[in-house]
C-alpha positions as CSV (number, residue, x, y, z in Angstrom):
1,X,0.0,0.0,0.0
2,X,1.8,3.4,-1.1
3,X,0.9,6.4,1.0
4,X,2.2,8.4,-1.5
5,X,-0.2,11.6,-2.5
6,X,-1.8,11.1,-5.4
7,X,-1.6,14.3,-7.8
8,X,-5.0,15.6,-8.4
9,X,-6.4,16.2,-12.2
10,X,-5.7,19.5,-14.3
11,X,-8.4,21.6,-14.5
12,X,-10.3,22.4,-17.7
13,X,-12.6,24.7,-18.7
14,X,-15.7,22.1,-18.3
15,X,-15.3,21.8,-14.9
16,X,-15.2,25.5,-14.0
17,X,-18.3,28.1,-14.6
18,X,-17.4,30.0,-17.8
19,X,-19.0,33.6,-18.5
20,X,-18.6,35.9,-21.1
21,X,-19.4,39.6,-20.2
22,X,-19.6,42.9,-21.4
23,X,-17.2,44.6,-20.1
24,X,-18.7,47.4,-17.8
25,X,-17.0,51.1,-17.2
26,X,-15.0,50.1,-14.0
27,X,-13.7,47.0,-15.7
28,X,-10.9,48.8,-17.5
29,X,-8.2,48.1,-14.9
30,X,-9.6,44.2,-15.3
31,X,-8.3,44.7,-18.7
32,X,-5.2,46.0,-17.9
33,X,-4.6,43.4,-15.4
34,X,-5.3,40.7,-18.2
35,X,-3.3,42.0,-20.9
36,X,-0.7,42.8,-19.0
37,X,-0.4,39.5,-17.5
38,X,-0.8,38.3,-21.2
39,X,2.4,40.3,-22.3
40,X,-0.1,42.7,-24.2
41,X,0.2,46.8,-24.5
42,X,-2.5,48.7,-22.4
43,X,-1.1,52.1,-23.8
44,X,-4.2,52.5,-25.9
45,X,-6.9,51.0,-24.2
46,X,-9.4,53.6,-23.5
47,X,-13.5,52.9,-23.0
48,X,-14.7,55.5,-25.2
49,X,-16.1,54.0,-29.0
50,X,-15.1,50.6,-28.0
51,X,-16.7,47.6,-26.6
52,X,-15.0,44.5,-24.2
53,X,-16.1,41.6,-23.5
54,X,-14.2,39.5,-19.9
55,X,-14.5,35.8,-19.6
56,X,-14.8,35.1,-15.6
57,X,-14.2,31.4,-14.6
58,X,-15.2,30.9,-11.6
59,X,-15.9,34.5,-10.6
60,X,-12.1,35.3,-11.7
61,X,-11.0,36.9,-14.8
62,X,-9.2,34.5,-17.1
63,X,-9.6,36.3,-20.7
64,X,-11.0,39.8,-22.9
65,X,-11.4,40.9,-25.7
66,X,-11.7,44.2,-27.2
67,X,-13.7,45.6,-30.6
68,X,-12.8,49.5,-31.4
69,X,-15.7,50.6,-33.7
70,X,-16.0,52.4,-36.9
71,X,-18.1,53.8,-39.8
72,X,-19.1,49.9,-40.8
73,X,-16.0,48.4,-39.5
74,X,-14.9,47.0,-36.2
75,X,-11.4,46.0,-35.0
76,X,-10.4,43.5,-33.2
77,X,-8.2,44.4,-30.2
78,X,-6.3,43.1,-26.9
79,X,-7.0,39.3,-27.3
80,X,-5.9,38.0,-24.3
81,X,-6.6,34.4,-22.3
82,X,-4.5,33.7,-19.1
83,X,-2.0,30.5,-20.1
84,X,-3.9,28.0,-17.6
85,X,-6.7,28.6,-19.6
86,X,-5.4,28.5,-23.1
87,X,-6.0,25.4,-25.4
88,X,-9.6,24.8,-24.0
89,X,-11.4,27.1,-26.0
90,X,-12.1,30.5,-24.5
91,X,-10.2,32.6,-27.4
92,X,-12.4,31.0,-29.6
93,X,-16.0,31.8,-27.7
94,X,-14.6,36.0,-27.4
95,X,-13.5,36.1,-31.1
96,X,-17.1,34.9,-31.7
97,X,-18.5,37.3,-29.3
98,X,-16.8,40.1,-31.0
99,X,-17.5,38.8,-34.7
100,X,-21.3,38.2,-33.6
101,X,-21.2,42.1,-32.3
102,X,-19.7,43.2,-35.7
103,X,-22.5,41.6,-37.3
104,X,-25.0,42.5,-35.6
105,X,-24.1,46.2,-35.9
106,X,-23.9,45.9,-39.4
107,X,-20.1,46.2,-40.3
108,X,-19.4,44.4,-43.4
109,X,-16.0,43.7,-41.8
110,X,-13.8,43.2,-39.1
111,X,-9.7,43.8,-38.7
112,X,-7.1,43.6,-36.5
113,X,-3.3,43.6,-36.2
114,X,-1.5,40.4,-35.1
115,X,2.3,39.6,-36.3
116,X,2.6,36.2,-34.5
117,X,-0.5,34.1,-34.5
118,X,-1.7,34.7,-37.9
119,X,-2.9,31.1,-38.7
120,X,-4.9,31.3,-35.4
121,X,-6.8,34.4,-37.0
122,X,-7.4,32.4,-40.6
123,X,-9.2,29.4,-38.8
124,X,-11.8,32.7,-38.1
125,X,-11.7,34.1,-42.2
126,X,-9.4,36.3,-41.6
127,X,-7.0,37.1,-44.6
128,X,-3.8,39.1,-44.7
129,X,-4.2,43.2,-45.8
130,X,-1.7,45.7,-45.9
131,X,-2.0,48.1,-42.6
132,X,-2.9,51.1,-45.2
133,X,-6.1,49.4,-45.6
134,X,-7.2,49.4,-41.9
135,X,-5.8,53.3,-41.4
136,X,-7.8,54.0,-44.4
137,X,-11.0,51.8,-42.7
138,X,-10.5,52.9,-39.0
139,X,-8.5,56.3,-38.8
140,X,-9.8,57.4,-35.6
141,X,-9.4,54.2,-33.7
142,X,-7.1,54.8,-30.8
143,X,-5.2,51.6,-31.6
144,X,-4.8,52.8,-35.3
145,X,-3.6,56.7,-33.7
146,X,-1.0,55.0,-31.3
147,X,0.3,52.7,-34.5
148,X,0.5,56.0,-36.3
149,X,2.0,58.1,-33.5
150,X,4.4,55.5,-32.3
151,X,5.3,54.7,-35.4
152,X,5.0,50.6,-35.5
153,X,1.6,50.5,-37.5
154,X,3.2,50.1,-40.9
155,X,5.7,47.1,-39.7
156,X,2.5,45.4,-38.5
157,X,1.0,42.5,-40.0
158,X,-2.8,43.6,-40.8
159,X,-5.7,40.9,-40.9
160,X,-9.4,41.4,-42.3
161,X,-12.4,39.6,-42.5
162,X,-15.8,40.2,-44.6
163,X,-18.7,40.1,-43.0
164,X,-21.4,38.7,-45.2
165,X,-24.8,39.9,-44.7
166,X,-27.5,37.5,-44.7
167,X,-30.1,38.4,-47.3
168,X,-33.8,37.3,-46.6
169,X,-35.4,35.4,-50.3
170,X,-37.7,38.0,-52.3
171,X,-40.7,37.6,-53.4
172,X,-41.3,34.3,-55.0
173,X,-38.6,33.0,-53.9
174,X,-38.2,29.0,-53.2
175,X,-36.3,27.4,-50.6
């Protein structure tokens, strides 16, 4: 008989209580905290003409995400999941939050910047753009004015994604 302890499972996101929220006004220094743990910039992460979304497991903050809005366009920002929660499929329920917002507003695409995890971004549509194209799309987005004013916008790998809308048949139409 070995008394020796027994190492208990790894826990997953199953057995934990997931919940997506929008981000509220005094959740910006929750963002903050999560990026920064994440390695991410908080430099231009501000509340006004964006929207966030936090993932609590268990009560605790383990992920965000971020979509700066524009005249039909969103971007995608400050995609960040906490490394014990990686893997399991949080990343993937915010990008969808924030793609299903896009939509629903009526943007007939979505953008972001990402230099290392560009095939993560193509298993959501996303194709490679040059960053002109998102300056052009999203001037006044704060992330797009700090690329611009700090100068590391152009050296930048850009990403896009079309939105299509979903048309309702006409008249006569057969299904």
């Amino acid at each position: 008989m070995s008394l020796t302890p027994q190492t208990p499972p790894p826990v997953t996101l199953s057995d934990m209580h997931v919940k997506l929220r929008q981000a509220g006004s005094g959740d910006l220094p929750v963002i903050h905290d999560l990026l920064t743990r994440c390695g991410l910039h908080t430099s231009s992460v501000t509340p006004e003409g964006h929207t966030y979304w936090i993932a609590d497991l268990d009560g605790v903050p383990g992920g965000c995400i971020g979509l700066e809005h524009g005249d039909g366009v969103s971007l995608i920002r400050s995609t960040a999941v906490v490394p014990g929660a990686r893997s399991q499929g949080l990343g993937r329920a915010l990008v969808n939050s924030a793609l299903t917002q896009a939509s629903l507003r009526g943007d007939h695409a979505v953008y972001l910047f990402s230099e290392e995890a560009g095939e993560y971004w193509r298993r959501f549509g996303f194709e490679p753009v040059p960053p002109g194209e998102i300056v052009g799309a999203l001037p006044d987005a704060p992330q797009v004015r700090s690329g611009l004013l700090r100068g590391w916008i152009h050296e930048e790998q850009a990403w896009k994604r079309s939105l299509e809308l979903a048309l309702e048949p006409g008249p006569g139409a057969r299904g």
